[in-house]
C-alpha positions as CSV (number, residue, x, y, z in Angstrom):
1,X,-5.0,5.7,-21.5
2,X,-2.4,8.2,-22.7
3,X,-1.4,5.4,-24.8
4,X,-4.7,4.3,-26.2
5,X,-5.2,8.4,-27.2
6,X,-1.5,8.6,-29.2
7,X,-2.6,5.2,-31.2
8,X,-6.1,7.4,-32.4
9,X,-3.9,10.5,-32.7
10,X,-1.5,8.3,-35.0
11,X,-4.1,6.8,-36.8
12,X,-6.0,9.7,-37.6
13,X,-2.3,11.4,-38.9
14,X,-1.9,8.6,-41.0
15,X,-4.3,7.8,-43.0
16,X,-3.2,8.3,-46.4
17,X,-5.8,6.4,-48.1
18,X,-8.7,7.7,-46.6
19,X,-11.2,10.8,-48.1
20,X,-10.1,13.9,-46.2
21,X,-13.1,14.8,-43.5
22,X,-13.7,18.5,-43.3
23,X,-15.0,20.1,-40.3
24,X,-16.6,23.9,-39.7
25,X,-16.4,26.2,-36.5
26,X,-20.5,27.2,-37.7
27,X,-22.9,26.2,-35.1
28,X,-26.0,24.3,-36.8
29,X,-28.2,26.8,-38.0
30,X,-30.7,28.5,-35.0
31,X,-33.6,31.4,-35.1
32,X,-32.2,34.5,-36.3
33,X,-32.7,36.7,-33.0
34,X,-31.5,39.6,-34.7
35,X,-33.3,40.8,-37.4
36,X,-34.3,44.6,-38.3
37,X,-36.9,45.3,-36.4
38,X,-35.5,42.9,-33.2
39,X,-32.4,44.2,-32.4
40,X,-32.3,46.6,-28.9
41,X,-29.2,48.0,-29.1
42,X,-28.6,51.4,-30.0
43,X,-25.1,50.9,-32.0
44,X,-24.2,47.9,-34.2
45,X,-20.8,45.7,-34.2
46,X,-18.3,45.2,-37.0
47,X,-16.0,42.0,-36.4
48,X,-12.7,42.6,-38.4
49,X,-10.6,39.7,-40.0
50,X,-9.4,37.7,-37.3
51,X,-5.5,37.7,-36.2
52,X,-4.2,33.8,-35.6
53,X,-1.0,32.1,-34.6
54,X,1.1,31.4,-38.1
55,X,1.1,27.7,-37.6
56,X,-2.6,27.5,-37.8
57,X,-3.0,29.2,-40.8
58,X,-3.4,26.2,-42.3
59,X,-6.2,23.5,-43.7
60,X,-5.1,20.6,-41.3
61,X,-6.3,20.9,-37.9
62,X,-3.7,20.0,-35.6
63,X,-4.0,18.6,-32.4
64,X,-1.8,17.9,-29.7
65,X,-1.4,14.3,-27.2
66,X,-1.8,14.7,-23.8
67,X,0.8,15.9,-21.8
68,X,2.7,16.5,-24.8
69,X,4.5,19.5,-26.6
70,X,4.0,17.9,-29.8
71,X,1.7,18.9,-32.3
72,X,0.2,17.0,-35.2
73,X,-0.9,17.9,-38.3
74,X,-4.0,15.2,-39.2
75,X,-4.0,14.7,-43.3
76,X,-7.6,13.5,-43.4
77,X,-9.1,16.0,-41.0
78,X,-9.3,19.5,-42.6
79,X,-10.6,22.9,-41.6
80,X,-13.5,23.6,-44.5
81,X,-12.0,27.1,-44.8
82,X,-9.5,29.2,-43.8
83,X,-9.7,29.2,-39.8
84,X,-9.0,33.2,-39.7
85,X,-12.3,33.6,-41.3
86,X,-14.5,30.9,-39.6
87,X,-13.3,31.9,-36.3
88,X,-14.1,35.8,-37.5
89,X,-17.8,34.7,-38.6
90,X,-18.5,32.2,-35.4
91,X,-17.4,35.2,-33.3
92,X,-19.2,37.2,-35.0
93,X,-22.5,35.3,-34.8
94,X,-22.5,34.9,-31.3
95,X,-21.7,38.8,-30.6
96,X,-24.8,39.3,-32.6
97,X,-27.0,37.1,-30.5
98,X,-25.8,38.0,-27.2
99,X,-26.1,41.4,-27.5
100,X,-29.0,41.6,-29.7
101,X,-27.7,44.0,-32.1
102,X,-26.3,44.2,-35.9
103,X,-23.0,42.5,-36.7
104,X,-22.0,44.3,-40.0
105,X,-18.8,42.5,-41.2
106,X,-16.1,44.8,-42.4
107,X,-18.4,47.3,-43.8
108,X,-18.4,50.9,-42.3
109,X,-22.2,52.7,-42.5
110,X,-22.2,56.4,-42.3
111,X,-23.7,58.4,-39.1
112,X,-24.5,55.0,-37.3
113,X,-22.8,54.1,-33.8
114,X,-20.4,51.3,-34.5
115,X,-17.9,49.0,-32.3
116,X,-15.2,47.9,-34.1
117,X,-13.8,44.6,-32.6
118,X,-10.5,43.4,-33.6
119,X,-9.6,39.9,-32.4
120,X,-6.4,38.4,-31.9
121,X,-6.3,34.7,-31.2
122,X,-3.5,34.0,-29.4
123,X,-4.3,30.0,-28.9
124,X,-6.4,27.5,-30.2
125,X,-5.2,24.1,-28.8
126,X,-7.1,21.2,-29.7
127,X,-6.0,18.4,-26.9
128,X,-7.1,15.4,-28.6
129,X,-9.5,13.6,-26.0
130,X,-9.1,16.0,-23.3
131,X,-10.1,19.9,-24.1
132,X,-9.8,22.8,-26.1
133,X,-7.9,26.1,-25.1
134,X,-8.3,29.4,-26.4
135,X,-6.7,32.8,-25.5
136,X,-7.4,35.8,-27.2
137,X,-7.0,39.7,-26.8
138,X,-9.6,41.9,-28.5
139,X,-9.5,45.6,-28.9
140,X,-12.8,47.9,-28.9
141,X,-12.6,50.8,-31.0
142,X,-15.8,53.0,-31.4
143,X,-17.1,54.9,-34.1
144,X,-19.5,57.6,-35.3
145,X,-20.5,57.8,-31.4
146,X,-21.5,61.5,-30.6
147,X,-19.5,61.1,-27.1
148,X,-17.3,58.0,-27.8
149,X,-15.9,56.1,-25.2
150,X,-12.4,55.4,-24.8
151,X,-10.8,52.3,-26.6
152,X,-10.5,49.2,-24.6
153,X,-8.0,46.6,-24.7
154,X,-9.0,43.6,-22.9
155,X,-7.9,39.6,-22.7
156,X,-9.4,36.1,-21.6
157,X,-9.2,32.5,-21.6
158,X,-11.2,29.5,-22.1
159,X,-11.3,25.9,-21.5
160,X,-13.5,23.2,-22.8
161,X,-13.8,19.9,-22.0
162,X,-14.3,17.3,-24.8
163,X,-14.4,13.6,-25.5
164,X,-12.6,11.3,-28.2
165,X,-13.1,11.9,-31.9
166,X,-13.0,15.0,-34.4
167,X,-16.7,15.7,-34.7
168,X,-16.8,16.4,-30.6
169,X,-12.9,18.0,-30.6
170,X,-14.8,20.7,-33.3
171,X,-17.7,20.7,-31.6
172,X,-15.7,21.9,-28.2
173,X,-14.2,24.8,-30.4
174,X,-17.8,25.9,-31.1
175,X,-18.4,26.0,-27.9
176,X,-15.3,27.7,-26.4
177,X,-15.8,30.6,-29.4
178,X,-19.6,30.6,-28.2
179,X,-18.0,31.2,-24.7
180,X,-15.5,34.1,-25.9
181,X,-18.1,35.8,-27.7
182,X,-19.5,36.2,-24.2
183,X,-16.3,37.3,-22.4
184,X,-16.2,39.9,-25.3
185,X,-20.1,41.2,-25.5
186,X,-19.3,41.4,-21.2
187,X,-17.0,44.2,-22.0
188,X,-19.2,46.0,-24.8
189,X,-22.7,48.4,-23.3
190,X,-25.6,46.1,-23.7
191,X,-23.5,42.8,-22.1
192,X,-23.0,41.9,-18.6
193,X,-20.1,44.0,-17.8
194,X,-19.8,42.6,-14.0
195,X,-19.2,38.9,-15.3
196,X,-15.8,38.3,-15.0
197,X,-15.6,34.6,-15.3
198,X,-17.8,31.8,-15.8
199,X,-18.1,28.1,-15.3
200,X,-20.8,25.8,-16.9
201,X,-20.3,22.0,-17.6
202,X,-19.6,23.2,-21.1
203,X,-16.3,24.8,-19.9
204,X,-15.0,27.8,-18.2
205,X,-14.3,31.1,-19.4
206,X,-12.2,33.7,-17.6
207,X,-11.9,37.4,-18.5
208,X,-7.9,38.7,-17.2
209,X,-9.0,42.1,-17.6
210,X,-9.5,45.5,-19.6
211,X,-7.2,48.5,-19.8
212,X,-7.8,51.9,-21.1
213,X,-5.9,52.4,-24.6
214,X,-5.3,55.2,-27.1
């Protein structure tokens, strides 16, 4: 097996003559839940651009064998942005829904409650045929709050399971940024700030922990 998954991993790196594939991190397009009018929440959210590791900052997507240090870089299989931004915006978009509030980019309103999230993806390890692994730390900085609460620093992990082929490694990525935004609306008012982990079919998230920051 490990065998037959190196022999897709090396024909996918190596495709020279083939038209490059690109790929997005945006789920297919659903009912917008959070329109004016909708929301419940009594503050809004402002995702800032995301922090990644330097060797992702990059248009191939690279993906790893199993059991194996070695990362490849796959020529035909390209991110259709920079990843900083569609991991910002698919984190973003998720917040939104699970908390039912505003998600106001980088922008900074006057005299309305804001979180400011700043994300700092520590890992995003795409295990060709086997799963996907993020890690990120995210700080929670409020603003314009009459009686703000005190920052939070706070960490998790999650896993996803996925089969053979691009479309269902990106597709896992989705879905393990669809499980952070969870982990991170947990630890915001409005989420489910009891949840500490959680383990579907579609993977497993697990929350390390919050601390108290300045």
């Amino acid at each position: 097996m490990r065998v037959l998954m190196w022999g897709a991993l090396a024909l996918l790196a190596g495709c020279a003559g083939t038209a490059p594939q690109y790929y997005s991190l945006q789920a297919p397009a659903i009912a917008d839940t959070t329109q004016v009018g909708q929301v419940a929440g009594d503050y809004i959210i402002s995702v800032q651009p995301v922090l990644i590791p330097q060797e992702l900052s990059r248009p191939q997507i690279l993906v790893s064998g199993p059991e194996s240090a070695e990362v490849v870089p796959l020529s035909t299989s390209l991110w259709s942005g920079p990843l900083e931004s569609q991991i910002r915006d698919a984190l973003a978009a998720s917040l939104a829904r699970h908390l039912n509030v505003l998600e106001v980019g980088t922008t900074q309103p006057d005299g309305v409650p804001v979180w400011n999230i700043y994300v700092d993806v520590q890992r995003f390890d795409s295990l060709y045929g086997r799963e996907v692994v993020q890690e990120a730390v995210w700080r929670l900085v409020p603003q314009g709050m009459k009686k703000p609460p005190e920052k939070r620093l706070c960490s998790g992990q999650v896993r996803v399971p996925v089969g053979e082929g691009m479309s269902r490694l990106v597709a896992g990525h989705r879905q393990a940024l669809n499980l952070l935004a969870e982990g991170i609306a947990s630890t915001l008012p409005g989420g489910q700030g009891g949840v500490r982990d959680a383990a579907t079919q579609e993977g497993q998230l697990v929350l390390r922990g919050c601390a108290r920051v300045s």
